[in-house]
Every structure is written in C-alpha cells, then in structure tokens.
Backbone bond lengths (Angstrom), bond angles and torsions (degrees), N, CA, C in turn:
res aa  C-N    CA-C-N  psi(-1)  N-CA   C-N-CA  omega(-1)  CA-C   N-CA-C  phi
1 X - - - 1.461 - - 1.533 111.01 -
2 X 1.499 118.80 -45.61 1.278 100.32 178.25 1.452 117.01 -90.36
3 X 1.421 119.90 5.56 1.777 103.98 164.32 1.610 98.43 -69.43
4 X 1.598 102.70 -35.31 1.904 83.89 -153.72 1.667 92.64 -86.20
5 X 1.217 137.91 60.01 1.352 152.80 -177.97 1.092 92.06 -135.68
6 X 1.298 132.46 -57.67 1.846 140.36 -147.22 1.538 84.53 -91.84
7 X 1.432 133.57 -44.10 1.288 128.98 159.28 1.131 160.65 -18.64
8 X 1.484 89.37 -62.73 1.624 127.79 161.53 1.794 110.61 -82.29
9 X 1.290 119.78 -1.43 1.703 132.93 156.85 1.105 108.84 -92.66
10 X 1.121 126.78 9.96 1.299 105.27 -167.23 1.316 145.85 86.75
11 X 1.526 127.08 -10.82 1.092 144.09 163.96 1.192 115.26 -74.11
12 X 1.510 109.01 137.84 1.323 130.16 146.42 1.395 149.27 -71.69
13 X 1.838 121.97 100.17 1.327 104.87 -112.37 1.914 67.55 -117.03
14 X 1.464 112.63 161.76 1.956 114.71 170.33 1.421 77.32 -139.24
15 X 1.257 86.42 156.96 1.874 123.09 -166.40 1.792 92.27 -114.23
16 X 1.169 109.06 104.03 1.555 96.84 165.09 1.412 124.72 -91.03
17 X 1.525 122.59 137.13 1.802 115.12 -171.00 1.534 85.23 -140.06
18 X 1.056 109.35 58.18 1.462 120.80 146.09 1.957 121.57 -99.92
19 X 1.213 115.45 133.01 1.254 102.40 172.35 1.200 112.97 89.10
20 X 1.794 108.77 -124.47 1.678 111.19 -161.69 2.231 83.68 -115.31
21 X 0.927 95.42 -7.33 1.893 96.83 -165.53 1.113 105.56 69.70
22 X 1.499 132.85 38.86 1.464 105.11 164.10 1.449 107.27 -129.29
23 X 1.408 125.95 -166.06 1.200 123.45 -148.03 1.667 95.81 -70.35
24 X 0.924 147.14 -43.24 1.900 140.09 -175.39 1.355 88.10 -48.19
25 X 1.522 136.81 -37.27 1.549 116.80 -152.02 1.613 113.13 -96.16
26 X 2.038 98.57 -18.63 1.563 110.64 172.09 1.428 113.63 -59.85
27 X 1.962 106.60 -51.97 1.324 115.82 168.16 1.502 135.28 -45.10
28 X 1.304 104.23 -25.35 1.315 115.56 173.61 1.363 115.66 -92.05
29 X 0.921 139.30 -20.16 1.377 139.21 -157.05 2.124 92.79 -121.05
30 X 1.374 113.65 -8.73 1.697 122.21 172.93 1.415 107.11 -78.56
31 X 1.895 103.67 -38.12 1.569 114.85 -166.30 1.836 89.62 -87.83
32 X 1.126 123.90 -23.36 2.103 103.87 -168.05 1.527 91.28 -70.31
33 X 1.587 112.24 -44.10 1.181 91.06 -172.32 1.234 150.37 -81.61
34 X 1.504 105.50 -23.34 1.636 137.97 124.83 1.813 93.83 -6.08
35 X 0.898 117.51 -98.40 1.741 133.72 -158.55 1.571 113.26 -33.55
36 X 2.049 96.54 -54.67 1.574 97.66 175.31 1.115 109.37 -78.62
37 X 1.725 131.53 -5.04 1.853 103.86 -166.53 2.093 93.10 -109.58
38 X 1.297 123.38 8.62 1.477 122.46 -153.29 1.189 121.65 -46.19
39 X 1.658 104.08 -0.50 1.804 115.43 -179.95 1.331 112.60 -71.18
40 X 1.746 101.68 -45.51 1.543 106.38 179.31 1.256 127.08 -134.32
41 X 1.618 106.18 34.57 1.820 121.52 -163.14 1.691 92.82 -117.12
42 X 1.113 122.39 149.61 1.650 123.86 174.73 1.633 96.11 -137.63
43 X 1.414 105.11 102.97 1.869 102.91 169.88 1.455 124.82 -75.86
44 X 1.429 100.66 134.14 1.337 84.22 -178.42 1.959 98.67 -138.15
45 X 1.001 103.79 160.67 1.526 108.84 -154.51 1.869 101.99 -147.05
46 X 1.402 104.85 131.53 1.571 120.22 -138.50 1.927 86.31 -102.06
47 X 1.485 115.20 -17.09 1.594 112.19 -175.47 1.755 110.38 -109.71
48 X 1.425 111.71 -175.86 1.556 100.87 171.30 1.354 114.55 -113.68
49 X 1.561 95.64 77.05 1.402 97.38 -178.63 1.513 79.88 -132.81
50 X 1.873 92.50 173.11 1.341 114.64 155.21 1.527 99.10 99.04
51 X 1.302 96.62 164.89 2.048 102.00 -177.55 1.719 100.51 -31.38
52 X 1.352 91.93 168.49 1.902 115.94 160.09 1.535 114.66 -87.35
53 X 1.199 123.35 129.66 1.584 118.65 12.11 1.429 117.46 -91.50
54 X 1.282 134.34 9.33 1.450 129.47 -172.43 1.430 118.42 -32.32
55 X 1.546 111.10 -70.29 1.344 122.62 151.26 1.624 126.18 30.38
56 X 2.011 62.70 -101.37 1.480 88.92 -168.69 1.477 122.72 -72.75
57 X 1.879 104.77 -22.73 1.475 90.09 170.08 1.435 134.92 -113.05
58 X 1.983 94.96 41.82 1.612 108.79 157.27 1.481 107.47 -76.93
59 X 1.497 86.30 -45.41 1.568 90.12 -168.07 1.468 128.87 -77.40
60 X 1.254 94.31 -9.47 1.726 95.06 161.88 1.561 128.91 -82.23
61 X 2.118 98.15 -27.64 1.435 109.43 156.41 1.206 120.38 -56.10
62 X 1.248 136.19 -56.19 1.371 148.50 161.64 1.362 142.40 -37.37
63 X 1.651 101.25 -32.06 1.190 120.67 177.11 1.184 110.19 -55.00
64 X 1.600 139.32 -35.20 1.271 142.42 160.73 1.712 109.26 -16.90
65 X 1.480 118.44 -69.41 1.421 122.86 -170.65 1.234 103.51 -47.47
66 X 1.614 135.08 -54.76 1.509 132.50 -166.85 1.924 101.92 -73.33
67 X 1.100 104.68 -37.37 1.870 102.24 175.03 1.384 104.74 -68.71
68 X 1.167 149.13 -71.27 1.250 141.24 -168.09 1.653 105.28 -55.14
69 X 1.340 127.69 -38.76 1.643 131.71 -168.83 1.747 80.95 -60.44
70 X 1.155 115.19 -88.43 1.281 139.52 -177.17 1.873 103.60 -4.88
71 X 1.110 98.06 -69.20 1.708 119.72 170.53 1.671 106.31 -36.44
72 X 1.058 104.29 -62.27 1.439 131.74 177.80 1.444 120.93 -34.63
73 X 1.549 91.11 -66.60 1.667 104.02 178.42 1.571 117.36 -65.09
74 X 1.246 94.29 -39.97 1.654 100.60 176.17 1.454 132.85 -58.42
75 X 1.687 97.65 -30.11 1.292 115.00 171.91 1.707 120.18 -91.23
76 X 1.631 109.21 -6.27 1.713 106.73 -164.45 1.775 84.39 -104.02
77 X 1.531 109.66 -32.13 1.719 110.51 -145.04 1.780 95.26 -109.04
78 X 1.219 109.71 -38.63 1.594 126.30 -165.02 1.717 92.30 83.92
79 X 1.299 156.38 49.44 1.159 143.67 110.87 1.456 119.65 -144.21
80 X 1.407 100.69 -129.88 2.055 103.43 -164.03 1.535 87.12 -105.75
81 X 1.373 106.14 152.05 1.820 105.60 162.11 1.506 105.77 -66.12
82 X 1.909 95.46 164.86 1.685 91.16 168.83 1.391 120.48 -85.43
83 X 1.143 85.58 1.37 2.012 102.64 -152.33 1.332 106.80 -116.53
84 X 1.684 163.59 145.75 1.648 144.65 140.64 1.401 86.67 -114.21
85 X 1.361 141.41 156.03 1.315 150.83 -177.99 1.476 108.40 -157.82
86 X 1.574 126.02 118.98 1.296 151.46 -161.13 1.494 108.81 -118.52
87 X 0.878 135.84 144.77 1.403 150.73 151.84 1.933 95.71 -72.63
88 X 1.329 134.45 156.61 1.295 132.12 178.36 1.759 97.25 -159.24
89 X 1.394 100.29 118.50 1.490 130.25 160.38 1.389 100.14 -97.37
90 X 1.420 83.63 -119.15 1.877 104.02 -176.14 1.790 92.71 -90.69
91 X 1.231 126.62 7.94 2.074 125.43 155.77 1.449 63.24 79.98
92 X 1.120 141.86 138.99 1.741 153.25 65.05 1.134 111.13 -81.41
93 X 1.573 138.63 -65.59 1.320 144.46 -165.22 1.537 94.33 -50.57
94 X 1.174 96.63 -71.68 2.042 110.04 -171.45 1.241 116.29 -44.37
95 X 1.189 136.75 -31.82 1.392 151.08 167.81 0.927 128.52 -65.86
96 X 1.707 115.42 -32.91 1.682 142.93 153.59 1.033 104.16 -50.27
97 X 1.338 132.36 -82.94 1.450 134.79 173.62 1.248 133.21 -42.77
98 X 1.556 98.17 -41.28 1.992 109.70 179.60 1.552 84.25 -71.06
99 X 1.246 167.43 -39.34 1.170 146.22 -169.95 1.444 121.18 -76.51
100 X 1.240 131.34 -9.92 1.348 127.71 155.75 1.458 126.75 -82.41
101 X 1.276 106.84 -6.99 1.734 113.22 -177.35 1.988 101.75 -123.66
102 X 1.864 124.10 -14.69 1.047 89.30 -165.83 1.521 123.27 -68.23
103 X 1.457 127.17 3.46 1.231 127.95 -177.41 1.674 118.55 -100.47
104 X 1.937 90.22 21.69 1.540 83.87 -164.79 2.070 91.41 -120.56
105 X 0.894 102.15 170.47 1.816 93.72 173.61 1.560 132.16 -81.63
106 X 1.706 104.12 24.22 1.529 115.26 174.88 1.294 101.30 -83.12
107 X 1.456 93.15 145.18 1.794 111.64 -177.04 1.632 85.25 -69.25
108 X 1.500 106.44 162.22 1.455 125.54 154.47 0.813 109.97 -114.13
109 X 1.698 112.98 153.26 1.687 98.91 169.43 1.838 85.32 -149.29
110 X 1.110 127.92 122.25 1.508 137.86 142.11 1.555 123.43 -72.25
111 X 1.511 115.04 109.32 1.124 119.52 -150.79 2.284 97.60 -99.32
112 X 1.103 113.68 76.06 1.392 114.28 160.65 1.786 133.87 -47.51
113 X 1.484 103.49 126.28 1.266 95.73 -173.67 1.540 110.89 -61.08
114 X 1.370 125.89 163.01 1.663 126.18 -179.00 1.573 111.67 -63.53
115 X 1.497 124.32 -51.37 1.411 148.15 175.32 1.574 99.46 -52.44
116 X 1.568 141.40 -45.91 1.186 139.68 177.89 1.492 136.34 -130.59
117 X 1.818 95.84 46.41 1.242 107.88 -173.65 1.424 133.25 -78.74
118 X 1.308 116.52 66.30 1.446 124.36 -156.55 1.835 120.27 -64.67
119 X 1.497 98.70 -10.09 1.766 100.16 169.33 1.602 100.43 -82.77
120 X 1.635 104.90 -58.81 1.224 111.72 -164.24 1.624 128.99 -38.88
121 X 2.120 96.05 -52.32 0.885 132.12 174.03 1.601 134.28 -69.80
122 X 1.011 99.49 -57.74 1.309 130.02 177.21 1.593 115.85 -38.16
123 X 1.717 106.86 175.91 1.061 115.82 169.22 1.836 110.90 -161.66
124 X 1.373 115.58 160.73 1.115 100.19 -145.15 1.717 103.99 -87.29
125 X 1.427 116.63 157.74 1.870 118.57 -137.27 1.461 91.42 176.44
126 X 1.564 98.24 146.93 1.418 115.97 177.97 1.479 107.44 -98.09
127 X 1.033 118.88 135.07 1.913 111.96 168.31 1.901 93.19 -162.55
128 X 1.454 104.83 149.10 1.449 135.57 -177.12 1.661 89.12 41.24
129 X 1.231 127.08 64.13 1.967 123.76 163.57 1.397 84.29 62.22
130 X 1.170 168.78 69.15 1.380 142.08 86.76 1.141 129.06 -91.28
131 X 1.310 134.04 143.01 1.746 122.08 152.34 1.406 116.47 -95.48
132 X 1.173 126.60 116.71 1.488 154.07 172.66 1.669 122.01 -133.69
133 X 1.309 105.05 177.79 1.445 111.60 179.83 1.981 89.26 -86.16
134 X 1.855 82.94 132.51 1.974 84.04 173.67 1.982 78.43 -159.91
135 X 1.426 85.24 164.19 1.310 129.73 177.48 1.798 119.10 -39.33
136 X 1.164 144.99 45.85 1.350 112.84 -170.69 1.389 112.99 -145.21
137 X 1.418 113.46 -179.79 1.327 145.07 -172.44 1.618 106.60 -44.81
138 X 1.245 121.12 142.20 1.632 103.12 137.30 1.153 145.23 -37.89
139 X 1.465 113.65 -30.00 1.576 110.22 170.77 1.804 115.80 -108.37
140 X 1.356 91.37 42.88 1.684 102.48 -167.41 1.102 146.70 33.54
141 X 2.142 105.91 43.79 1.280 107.99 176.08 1.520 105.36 -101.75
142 X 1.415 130.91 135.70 1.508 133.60 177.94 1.542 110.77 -49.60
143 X 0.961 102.30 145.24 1.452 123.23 -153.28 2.125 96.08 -117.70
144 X 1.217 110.49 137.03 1.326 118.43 178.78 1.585 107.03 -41.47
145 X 1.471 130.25 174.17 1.066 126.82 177.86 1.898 76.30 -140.20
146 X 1.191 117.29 163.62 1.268 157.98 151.72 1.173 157.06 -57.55
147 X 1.261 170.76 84.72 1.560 125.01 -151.71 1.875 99.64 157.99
148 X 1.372 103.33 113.88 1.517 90.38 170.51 1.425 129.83 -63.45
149 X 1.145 83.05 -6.85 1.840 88.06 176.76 1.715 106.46 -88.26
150 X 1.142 126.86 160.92 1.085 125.26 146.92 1.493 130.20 -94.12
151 X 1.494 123.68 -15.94 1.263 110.32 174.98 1.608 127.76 -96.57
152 X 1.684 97.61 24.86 0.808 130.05 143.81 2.181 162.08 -115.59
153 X 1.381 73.19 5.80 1.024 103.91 145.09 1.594 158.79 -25.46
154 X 1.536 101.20 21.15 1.453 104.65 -149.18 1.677 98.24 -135.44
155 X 1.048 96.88 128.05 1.838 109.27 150.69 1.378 130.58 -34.90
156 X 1.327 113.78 -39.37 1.566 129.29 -173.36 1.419 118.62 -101.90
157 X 1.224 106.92 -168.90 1.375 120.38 156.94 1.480 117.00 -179.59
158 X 1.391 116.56 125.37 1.264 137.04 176.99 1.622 112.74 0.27
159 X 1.225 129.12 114.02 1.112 123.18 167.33 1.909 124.70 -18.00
160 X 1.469 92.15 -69.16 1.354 101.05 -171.17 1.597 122.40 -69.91
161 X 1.833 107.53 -7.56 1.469 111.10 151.10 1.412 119.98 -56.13
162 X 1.081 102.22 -35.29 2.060 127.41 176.31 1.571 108.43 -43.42
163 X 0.845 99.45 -56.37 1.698 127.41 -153.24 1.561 87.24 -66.79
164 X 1.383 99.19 -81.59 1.727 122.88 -176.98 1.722 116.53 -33.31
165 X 1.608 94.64 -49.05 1.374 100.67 163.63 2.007 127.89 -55.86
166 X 1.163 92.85 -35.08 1.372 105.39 -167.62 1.398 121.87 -73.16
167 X 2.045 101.83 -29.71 1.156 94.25 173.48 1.481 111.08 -127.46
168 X 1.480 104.23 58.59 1.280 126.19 169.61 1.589 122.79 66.33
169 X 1.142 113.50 -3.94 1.504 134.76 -174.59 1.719 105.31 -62.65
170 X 0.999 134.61 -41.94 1.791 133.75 -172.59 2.190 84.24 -139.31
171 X 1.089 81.06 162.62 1.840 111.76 -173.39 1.837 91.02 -124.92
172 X 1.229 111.29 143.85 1.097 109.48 141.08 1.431 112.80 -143.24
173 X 1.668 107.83 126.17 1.473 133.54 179.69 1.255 115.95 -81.04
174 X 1.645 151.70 175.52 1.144 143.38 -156.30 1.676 99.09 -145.27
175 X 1.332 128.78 142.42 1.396 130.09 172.83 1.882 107.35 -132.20
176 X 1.169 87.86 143.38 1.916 89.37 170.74 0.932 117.56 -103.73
177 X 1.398 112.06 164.44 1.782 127.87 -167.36 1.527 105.24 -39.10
178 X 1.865 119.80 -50.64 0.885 100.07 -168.23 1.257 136.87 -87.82
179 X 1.724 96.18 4.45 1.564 94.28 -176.61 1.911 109.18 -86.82
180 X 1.770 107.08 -19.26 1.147 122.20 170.46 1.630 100.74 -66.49
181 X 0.941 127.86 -66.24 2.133 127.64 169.95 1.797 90.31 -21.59
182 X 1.604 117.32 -73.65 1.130 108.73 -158.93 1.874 124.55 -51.56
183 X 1.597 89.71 -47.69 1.400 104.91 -177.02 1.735 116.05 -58.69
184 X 1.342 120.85 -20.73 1.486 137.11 -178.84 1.696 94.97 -78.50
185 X 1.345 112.66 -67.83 1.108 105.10 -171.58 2.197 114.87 -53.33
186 X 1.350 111.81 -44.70 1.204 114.57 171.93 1.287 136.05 -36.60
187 X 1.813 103.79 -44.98 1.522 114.52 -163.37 1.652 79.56 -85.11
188 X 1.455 136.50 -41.81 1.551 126.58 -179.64 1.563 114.69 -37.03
189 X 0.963 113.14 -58.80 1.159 135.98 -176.06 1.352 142.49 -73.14
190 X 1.552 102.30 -30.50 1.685 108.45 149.07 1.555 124.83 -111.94
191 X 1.316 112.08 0.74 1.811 128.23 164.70 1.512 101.82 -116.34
192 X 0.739 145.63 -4.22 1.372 121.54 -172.47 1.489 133.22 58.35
193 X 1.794 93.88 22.26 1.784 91.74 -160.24 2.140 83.13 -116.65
194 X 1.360 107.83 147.35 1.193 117.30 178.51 2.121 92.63 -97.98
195 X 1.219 118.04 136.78 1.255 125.87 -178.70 1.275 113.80 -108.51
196 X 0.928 133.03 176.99 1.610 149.33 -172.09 1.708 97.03 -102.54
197 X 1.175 138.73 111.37 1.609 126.90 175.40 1.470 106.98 -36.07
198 X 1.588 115.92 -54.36 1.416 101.50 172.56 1.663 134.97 -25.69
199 X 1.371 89.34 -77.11 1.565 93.60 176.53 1.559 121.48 -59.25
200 X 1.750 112.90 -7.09 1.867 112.88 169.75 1.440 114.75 -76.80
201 X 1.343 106.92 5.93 1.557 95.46 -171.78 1.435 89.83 -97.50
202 X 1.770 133.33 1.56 0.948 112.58 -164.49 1.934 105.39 -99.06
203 X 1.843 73.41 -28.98 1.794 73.80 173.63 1.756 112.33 -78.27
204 X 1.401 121.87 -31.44 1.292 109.82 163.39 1.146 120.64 -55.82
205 X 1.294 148.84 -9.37 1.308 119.91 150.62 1.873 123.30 -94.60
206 X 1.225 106.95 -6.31 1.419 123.19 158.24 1.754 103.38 -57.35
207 X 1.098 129.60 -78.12 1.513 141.72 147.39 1.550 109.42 15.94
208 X 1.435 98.23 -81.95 1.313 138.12 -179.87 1.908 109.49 -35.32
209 X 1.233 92.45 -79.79 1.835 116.01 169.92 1.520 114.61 -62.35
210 X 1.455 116.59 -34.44 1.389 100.85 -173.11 1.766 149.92 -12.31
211 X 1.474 98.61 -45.22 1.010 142.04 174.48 1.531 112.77 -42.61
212 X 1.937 105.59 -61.00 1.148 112.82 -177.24 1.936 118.18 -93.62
213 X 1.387 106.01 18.65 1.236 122.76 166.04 1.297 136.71 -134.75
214 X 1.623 114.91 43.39 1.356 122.13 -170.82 1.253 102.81 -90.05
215 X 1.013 140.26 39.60 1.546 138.62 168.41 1.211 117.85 -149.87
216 X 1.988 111.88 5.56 1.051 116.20 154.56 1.274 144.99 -103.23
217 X 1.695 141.60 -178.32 1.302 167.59 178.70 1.373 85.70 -59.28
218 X 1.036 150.09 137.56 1.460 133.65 142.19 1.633 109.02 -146.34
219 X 1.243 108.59 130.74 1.836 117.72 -149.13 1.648 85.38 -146.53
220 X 1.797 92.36 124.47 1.346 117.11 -165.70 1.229 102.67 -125.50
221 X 1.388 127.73 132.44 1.465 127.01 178.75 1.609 101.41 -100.86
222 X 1.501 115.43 130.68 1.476 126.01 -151.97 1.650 74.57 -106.42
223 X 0.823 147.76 96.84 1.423 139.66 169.28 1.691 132.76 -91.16
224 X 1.048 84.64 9.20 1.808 102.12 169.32 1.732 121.74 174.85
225 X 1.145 84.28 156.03 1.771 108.89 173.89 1.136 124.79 -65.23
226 X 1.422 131.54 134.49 1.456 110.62 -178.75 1.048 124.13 -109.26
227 X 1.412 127.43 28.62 1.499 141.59 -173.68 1.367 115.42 -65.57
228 X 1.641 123.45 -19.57 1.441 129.51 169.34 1.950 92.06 -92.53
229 X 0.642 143.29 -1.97 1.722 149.86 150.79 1.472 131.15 -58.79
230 X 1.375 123.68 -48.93 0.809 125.13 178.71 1.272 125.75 -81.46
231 X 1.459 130.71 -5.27 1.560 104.32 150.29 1.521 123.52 -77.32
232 X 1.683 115.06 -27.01 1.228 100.95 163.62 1.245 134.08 -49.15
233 X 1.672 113.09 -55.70 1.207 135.29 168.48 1.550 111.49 -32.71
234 X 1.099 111.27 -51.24 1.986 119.46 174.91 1.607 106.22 -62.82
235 X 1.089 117.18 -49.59 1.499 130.12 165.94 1.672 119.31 -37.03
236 X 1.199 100.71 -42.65 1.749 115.03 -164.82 1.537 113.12 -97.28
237 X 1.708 99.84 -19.64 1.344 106.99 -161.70 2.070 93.96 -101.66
238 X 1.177 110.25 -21.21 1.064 125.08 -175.43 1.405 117.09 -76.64
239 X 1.581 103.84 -50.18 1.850 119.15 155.95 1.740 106.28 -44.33
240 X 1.176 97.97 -57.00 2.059 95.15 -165.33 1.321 99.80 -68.48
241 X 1.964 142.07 14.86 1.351 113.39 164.21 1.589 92.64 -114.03
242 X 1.279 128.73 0.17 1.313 99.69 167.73 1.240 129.60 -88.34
C-alpha cells in the first residue's frame, strides 16, 4: 500500500531482493548506488542513522513532534509528562519527541521490538557510516533483525539512541509480536484508531507497565497509520483461529 502511494506521487519506487529484503538491505543497496552515481545522486535518508550529518538533520527535522507535544502538555496539563514513550527502529520518530523533553525530567523510554533489539541487545559496531549499538556476530558480521513490523526492522539504532542510552538518560525496553498483535488490536477497539504495528509496540509496552504508572503523565507518540497493516493483521489474526 505504501509503494503504490509513493507511486501514485509520482515516485520512482526499486524493490530490492538482495539479502534478507528488509530495510538494512534497502539502505545498503540506496548507499552503492549513492557512491557510483555522487556526481548527480543526492541521498537522502528518512531515519537517524547513517554517516554525519544525516543524524543530526533528521533530528532537527523531527524535532518539531517533541516541540509542539511539549507546547501541548503545558497548555492541556500546565506541565511536562512523567512518561515520553517511542516505538524505536533506526529512532526517527523517538528522537523527535525525546528532543522536546530531553532537558526536562520525563523518563524516556524507546520501546524496541524483541527480534531487533539493537540497544538492548546489541553491542557497539559500525554499519551504513555510523558507530552505534547494533546487532552482531562475534566476528562482527550484522546479524538479521526481526520484527513483525517492518519499519522496524533494523540491526541498528540511531547513534544518538547510543549516547542517551549510555548515560542513562532514555531506557530502551523490548516487546514481542504478541504483545504488539494485542496492543493493535486494543487501541482498535477502545479508540477507534487503526495504528501502524510500529507505533503498537509503543503502546505494548505502555500496556505492559501500566500498572506501575497510574498516577502518571504518560505521552505516547502515535507515529503512524495502520492502513498498510491491516491485511497482515487479517492474515495473522485469521492464522490464530485455526
């Protein structure tokens, strides 16, 4: 659904079937060609990964979501949440948001799928020009990542998830498919809002914790739609009654 979106804009979309097909192998196969055409190719890259400045200027694009939330809370609640909670691939969304609160005293939490938990998991490794915490081998070849989602999907994770992690500033916790299955179906069903699986892993671990935050702020970045979801979702939900 969303190629034939990017389609119907006008874009020119290549299917890569190199590798595992998922997003590390798109990235790789964006940067070969990037390299041979650099006379008249301009890369541009939608997460905060990858050499400098990439990074930094997702996250300054992005930073919008955590400034306006920020704005938001102040004006709905009169202060900061206790809580910001991210879904985390390669962190663009989460990084958006973690930038309007990291100077404030709300916990972060970047919620990693279990199958591609590259903070949790990980160890620290170079892949596509960054060094960050990512996924790999003993003899430091990257290792598959996991994940019913695909835009999560990734080996890595954003440098500056790295950082944040390191000096205790954001956590990132891990959720599985099925508690993400559950949490998709939930928010359907008592909001009426269809989600992006991505962004359910964020409420599955919201889900998860609830318990130990009923007296808090807790501010969730809904970061996508799930309209490219739901045939899987029909697919998966259809498997678990036979």
């Amino acid at each position: 659904l969303n190629v034939f979106r990017m389609r119907l804009l006008g874009s020119e979309v290549e299917a890569v079937n190199s590798g595992s097909r998922t997003l590390k192998d798109a990235v790789n196969e964006a940067m070969r060609d990037w390299v041979a055409t650099v006379g008249d190719t301009h890369y541009c890259l939608g997460s905060v990964m990858g050499p400098h400045p990439y990074p930094w200027m997702v996250r300054e694009f992005h930073r919008v979501i955590g400034d306006e939330a920020r704005e938001q809370c102040r004006t709905a609640y009169g202060s900061d949440p206790d809580v910001v909670v991210a879904c985390v691939g390669g962190g663009s969304n989460a990084i958006g948001i973690f930038s309007g609160f990291v100077d404030t005293d709300a916990r972060l939490v970047g919620v990693e799928p279990a199958g591609g938990a590259a903070v949790g998991r990980g160890v620290p490794g170079v892949v596509h020009g960054m060094r960050s915490y990512l996924m790999q081998d003993e003899y430091g070849q990257v290792l598959e990542a996991e994940s019913i989602s695909a835009g999560l999907d990734y080996p890595g994770v954003g440098p500056e998830h790295s950082y944040l992690s390191s000096i205790g500033r954001a956590e990132y916790p891990a959720v599985t498919d099925a508690e993400v299955i559950e949490a998709f179906q939930v928010l359907a069903r008592t909001e009426g809002i269809i989600t992006a699986l991505e962004s359910a892993h964020a409420l599955a671990w919201i889900i998860r914790e609830a318990r130990t935050m009923q007296r808090q702020t807790v501010l969730m970045n809904l970061s996508g739609r799930g309209d490219k979801d739901v045939g899987q979702m029909m697919d998966i939900l259809k498997a678990a009654k036979q």
